[in-house]
C-alpha positions in Angstrom: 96.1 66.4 -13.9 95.9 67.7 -17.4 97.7 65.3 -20.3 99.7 68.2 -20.9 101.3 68.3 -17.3 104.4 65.9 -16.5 103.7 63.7 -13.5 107.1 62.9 -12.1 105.4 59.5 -10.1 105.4 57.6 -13.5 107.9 57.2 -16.6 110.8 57.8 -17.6 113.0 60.1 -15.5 115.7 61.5 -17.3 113.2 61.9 -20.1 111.0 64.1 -18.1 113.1 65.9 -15.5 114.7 67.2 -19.4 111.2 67.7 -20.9 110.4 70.2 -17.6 113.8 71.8 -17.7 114.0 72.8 -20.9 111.2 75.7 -20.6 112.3 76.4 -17.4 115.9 77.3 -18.9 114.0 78.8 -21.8 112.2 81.1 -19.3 115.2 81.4 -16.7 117.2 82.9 -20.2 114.3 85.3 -21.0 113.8 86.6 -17.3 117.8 87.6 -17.8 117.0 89.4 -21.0 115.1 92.2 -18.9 118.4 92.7 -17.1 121.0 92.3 -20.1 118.6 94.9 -22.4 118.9 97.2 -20.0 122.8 97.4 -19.5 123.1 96.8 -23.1 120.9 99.8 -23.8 121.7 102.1 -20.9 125.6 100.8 -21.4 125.4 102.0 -24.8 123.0 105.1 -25.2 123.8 107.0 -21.9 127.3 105.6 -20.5 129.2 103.4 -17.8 128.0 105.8 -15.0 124.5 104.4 -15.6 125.4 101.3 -16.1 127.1 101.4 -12.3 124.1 103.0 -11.2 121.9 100.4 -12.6 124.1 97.8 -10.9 124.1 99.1 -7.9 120.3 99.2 -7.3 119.9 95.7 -8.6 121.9 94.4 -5.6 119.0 95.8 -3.7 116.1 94.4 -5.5 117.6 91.1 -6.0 116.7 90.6 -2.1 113.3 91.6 -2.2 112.6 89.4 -5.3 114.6 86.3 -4.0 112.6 86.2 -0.8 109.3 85.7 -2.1 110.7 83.5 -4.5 111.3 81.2 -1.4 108.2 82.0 -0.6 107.0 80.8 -3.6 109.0 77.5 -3.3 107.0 77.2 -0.5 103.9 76.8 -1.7 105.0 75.1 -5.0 106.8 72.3 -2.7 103.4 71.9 -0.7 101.3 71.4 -3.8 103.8 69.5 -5.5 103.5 67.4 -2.1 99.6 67.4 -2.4 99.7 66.3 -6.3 102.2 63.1 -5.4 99.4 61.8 -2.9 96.5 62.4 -4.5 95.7 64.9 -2.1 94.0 67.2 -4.5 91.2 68.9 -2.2 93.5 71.1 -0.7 95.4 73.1 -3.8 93.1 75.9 -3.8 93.9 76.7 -0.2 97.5 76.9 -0.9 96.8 79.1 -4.2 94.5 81.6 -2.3 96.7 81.6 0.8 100.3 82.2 -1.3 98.7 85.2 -3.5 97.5 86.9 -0.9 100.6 86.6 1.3 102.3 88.1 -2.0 100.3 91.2 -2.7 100.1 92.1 0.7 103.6 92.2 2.4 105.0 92.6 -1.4 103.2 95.7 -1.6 104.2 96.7 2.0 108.4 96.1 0.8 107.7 98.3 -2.1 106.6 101.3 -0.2 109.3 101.3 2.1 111.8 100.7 -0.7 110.3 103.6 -2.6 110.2 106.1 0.3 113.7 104.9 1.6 116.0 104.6 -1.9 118.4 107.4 -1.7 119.0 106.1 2.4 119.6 102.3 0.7 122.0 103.7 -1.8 123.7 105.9 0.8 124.1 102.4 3.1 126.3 100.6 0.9 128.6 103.1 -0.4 127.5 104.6 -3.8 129.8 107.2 -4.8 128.4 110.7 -5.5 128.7 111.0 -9.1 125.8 107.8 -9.3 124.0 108.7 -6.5 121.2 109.9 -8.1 120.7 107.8 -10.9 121.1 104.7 -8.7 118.7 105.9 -6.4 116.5 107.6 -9.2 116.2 103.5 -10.7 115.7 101.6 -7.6 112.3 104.0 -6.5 110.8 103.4 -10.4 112.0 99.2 -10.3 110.3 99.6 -6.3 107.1 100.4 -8.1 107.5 97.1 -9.7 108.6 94.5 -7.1 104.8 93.4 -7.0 104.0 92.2 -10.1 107.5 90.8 -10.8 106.9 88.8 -7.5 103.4 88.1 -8.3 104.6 86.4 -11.7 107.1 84.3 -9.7 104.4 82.8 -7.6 102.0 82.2 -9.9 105.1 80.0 -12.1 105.9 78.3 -9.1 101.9 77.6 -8.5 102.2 76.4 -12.1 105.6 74.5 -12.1 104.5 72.7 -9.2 101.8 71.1 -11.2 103.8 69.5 -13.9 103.7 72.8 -16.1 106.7 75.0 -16.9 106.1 75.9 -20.3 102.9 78.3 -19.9 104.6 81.0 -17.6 107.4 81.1 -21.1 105.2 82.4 -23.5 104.2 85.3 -21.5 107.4 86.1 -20.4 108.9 85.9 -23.9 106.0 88.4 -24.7 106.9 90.8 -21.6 110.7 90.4 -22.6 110.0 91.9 -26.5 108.0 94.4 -24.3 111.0 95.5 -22.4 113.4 95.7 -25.0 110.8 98.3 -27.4 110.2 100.2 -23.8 113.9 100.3 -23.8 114.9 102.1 -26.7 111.7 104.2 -27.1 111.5 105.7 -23.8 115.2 106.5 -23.9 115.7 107.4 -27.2 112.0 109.5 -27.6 111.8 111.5 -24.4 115.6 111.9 -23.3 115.0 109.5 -20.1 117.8 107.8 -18.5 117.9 105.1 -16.1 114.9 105.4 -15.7 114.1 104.6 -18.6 115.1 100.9 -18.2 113.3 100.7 -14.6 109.9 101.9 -15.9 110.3 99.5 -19.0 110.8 96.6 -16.7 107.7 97.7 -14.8 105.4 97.7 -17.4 106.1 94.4 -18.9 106.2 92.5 -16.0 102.5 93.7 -15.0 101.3 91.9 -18.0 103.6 88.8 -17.1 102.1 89.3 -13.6 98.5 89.2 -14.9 98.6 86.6 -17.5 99.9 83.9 -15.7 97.7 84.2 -12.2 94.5 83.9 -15.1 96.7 80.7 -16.0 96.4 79.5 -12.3 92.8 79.9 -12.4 92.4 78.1 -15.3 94.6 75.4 -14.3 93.2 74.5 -10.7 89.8 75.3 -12.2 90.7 72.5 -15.2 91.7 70.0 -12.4 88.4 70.0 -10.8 86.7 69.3 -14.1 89.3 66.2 -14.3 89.2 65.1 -10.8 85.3 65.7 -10.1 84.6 67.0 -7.0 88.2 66.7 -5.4 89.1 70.6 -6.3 86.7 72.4 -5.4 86.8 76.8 -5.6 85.1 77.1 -2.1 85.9 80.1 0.5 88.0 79.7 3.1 87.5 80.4 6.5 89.9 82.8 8.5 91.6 80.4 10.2 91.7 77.7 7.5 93.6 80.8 5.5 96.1 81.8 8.6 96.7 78.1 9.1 97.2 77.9 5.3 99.7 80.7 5.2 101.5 79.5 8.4 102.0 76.3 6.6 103.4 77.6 3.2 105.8 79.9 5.4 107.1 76.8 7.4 108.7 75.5 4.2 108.9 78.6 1.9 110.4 81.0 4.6 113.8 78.7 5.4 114.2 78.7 1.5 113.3 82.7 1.4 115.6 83.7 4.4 118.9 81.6 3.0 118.2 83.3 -0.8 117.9 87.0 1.3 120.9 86.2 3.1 123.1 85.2 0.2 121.9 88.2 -1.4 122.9 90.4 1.3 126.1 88.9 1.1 126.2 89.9 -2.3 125.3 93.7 -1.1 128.4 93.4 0.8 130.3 92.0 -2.0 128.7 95.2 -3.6 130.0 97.6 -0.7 133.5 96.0 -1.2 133.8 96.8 -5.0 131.8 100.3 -4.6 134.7 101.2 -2.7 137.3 99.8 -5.2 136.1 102.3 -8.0 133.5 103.0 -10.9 135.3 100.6 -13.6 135.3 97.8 -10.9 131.6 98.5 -10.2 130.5 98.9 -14.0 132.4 95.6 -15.0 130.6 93.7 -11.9 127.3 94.9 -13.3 128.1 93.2 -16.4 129.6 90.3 -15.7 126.9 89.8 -13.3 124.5 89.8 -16.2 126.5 87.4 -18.3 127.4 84.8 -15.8 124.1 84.6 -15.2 124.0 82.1 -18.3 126.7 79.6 -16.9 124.0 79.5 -14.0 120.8 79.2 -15.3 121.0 75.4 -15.9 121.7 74.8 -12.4 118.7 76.8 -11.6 116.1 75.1 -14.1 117.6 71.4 -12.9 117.2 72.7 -9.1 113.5 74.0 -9.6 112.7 70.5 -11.5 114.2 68.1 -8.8 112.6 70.2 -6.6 109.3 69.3 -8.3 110.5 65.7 -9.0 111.0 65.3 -5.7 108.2 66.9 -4.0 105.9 64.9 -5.9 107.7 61.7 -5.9 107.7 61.8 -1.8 103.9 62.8 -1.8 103.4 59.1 -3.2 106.5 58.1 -1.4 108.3 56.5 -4.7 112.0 56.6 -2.9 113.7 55.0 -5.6 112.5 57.3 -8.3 113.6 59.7 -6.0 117.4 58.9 -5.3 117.3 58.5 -9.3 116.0 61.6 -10.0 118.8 63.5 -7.9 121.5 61.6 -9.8 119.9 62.9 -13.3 119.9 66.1 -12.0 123.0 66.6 -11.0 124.5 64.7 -14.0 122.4 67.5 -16.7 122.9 70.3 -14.5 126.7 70.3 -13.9 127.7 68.9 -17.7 125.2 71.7 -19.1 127.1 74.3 -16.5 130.7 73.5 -17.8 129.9 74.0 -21.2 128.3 77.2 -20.8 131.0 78.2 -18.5 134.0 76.6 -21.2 131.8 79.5 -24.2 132.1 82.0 -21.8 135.5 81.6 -21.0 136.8 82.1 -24.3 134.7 84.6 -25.6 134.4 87.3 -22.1 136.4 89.6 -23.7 133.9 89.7 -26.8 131.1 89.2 -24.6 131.4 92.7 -22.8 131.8 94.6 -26.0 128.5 94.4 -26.4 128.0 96.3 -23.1 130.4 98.8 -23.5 133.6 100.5 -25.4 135.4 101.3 -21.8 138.5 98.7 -22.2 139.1 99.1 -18.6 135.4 98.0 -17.9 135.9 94.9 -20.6 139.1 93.9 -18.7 137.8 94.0 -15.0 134.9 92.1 -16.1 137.0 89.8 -18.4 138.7 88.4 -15.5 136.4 87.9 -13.7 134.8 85.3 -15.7 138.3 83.9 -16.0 138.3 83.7 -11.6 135.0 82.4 -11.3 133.1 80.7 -14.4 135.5 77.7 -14.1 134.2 77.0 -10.8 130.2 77.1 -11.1 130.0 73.3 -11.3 130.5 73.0 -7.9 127.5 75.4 -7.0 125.3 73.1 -9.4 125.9 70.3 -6.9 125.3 71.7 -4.4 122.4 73.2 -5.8 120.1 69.8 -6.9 121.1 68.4 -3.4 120.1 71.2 -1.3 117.4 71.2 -3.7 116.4 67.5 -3.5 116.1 68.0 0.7 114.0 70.9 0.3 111.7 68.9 -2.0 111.2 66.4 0.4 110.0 69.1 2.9 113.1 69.6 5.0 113.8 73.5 3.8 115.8 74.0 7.1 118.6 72.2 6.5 119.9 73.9 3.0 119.0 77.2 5.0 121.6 76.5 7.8 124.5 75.4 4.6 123.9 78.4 2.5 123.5 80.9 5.4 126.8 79.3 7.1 129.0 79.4 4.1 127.6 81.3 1.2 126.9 84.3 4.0 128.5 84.3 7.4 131.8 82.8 5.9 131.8 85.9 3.5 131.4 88.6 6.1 134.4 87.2 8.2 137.0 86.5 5.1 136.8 89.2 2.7 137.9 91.7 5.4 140.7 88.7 6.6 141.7 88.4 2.8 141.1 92.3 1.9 144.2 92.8 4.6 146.4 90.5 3.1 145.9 91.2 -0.8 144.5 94.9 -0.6 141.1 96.4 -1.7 140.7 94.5 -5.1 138.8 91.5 -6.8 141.6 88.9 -5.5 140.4 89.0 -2.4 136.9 87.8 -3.4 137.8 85.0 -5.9 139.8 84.0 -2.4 136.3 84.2 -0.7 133.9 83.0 -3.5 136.3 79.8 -4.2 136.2 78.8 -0.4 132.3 79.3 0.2 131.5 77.1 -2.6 133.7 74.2 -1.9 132.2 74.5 2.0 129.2 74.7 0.0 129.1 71.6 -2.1 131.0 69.5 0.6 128.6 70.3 3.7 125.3 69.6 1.3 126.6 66.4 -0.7 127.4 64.9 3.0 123.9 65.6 4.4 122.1 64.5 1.5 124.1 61.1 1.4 124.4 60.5 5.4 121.0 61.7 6.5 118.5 62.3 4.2 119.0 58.8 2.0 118.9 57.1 5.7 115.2 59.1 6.0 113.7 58.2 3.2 114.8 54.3 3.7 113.2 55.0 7.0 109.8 56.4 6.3 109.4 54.6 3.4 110.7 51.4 4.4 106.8 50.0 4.3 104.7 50.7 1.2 101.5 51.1 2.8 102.9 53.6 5.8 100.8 56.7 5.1 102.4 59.6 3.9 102.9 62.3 6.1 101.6 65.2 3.9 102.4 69.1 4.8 
């Protein structure tokens, strides 16, 4: 491995799982400037119609991206896996395999999401008077679901091999992009919400192409490290299908549970759609600000996952169980203090979005509802990722799926009844989900998984089983 890459087998942990976070959050907090320019922008220049419209198709293409980001997960845990063990021969398999995987079916989901946009709108409720606008962004961000995906994978790739601070400097270049797009195509040729679509497009095609040439240099600066163990040979046809097969074994449980959350989400979506315009504009907004009490949770998740994956390759199970206390230590005291700023200054917060004081007050509460109680999810989400790092992506599948989805679909109808049609009834269904959530995934992780890794690496010189 390059001395610039962190290899989790050796060293201090706290130290490093901090040293790989850090970009991570860095990028995490850029990727959400894409998002907050363009409600900031469209909020401001054309009005709170747009920004519900822009809201609304977001729900949509948050599904589409968070799949292949499991996806990607997939392969990042395999290599991560091949990297612990030595088992170097075998990266550019996975590499090959994963990209093409990404531009074909990626590709394939943007077609139909293009053709289909005003029917996907229609489905989940949006009123008339957004219609077109919401429908109008989700066919330009369609255009774009490729290379946004294609950037994901090619971080994971990256991530997986010790290095999260290349895929930062392009996307801090792709995010100044955005914002200039922004402004000029909005204020220069009278565009609206479009506008912000097409200037997310654009700069994530160069973040998309910069950081797949950082692949190829990467693997391609491993094989002049390791001599002849990385090699850029062809594959065969069924060396690639058995390749894909296996980074869909562990990246597809870990796609399907992000889908499915996110579909709960649409029908959280459908819910407020039907509660009225200021509800839908203030959940567009907070759901760009919250993001931030979040995105610690998410870095420390993607570097136990990497921690982990590569700490089982060379089956090191004590720097493992240490790794997942770190983690969730950083990520939850990181959480609450993000959560503790936005708490007191929400109302301040969404001025910047817009001068509706209905809108700021919707949104304001709730942050009040439900930024208190994201420490929770960051549990749950370094133990559920910890399991999936050692390979067993099923299991956090089943917990999210079971009570971050199904749970959803059956209380906010039971809770709609009893409150009314308003945003009580899902802080009632958001609270319950993640305390199922937290419990169910804290219980696994300390009942069975600890007991597995005692087991299979209960004799040092036990191969590894590698995926």
């Amino acid at each position: 491995m390059s001395k610039k890459d962190l290899d989790f087998t050796k060293g201090e942990i706290g130290r490093k799982l901090w040293i790989f976070s850090i970009p991570m959050l860095i990028g995490n907090l850029l990727q959400q400037i894409y998002f907050i320019s363009d409600s900031a922008i469209v909020g401001k220049l054309i009005g709170s119609d747009a920004l519900a419209a822009i809201g609304s198709a977001t729900a949509i293409t948050a599904i589409l991206i968070f799949f292949f980001q499991g996806v990607s997960s997939g392969a990042g845990v395999i290599i991560s896996h091949l990297i612990g063990g030595r088992n170097l021969e075998k990266i550019w398999g996975v590499v090959k395999a994963s990209s093409l995987f990404t531009v074909i079916f990626g590709g394939l989901a943007s077609f139909a999401g293009y053709v289909y946009a005003r029917s996907i709108m229609a489905l989940i409720n949006v009123p008339n008077e957004i219609m077109d606008g919401a429908s109008i962004y989700l066919e330009v961000a369609m255009l774009g679901i490729v290379p946004m995906i294609i950037y994901n994978m090619g971080s994971s790739i990256l991530q997986a091999m010790g290095d999260s601070k290349t895929p930062i400097y392009y996307l801090a270049i792709s995010s100044l992009i955005n914002i200039f797009l922004d402004i000029f195509l909005i204020e220069s040729f009278d565009m609206g919400v479009e506008a912000a679509a097409l200037a997310t497009v654009i700069s994530q095609i160069f973040a998309s192409v910069a950081v797949m040439i950082s692949v190829r240099r990467k693997v391609s600066k491993l094989s002049d490290t390791e001599g002849d163990l990385v090699k850029d040979s062809s594959m065969d046809t069924k060396e690639l299908i058995n390749t894909t097969l296996n980074i869909l074994k562990v990246g597809v449980p870990i796609a399907i549970q992000s889908v499915v959350i996110n579909f709960s989400n649409v029908l959280v979506q459908n819910h407020i759609n039907l509660i009225g315009p200021s509800a839908m504009a203030a959940w567009s907004i907070f759901s760009r600000v919250d993001t931030f009490a979040i995105l610690p949770f998410i870095s420390y998740r993607l570097a136990v996952m990497t921690f982990v994956g590569q700490n089982y390759g060379a089956g090191n199970r004590e720097r493992i169980l240490q790794g997942v206390r770190k983690g969730i230590m950083f990520a939850t005291g990181i959480t609450v203090a993000i959560s503790f700023v936005l708490y007191l200054f929400a109302d301040k917060i969404f001025m910047l979005f817009t001068t509706d004081k209905d809108v700021i007050f919707e949104a304001s509460n709730m942050i009040y509802n439900m930024v208190p109680f994201y420490f929770m999810l960051a549990i749950a989400a370094v133990y559920c990722s910890s399991i999936s790092g050692m390979g067993k992506t099923m299991v956090p599948m089943v917990i999210n799926i079971l009570f971050m989805c199904v749970i959803r679909i059956f209380l906010i109808p039971f809770f709609t009844d009893i409150v009314g049609r308003n945003m009580d009834a899902l802080f009632y269904v958001y609270w319950i989900s993640w305390v199922c959530t937290t419990v169910s995934s804290w219980g696994y992780y300390t009942f069975v998984a600890k007991k597995s890794l005692n087991h299979k690496f209960a004799n040092k010189n036990l191969e590894i089983e590698h995926i």
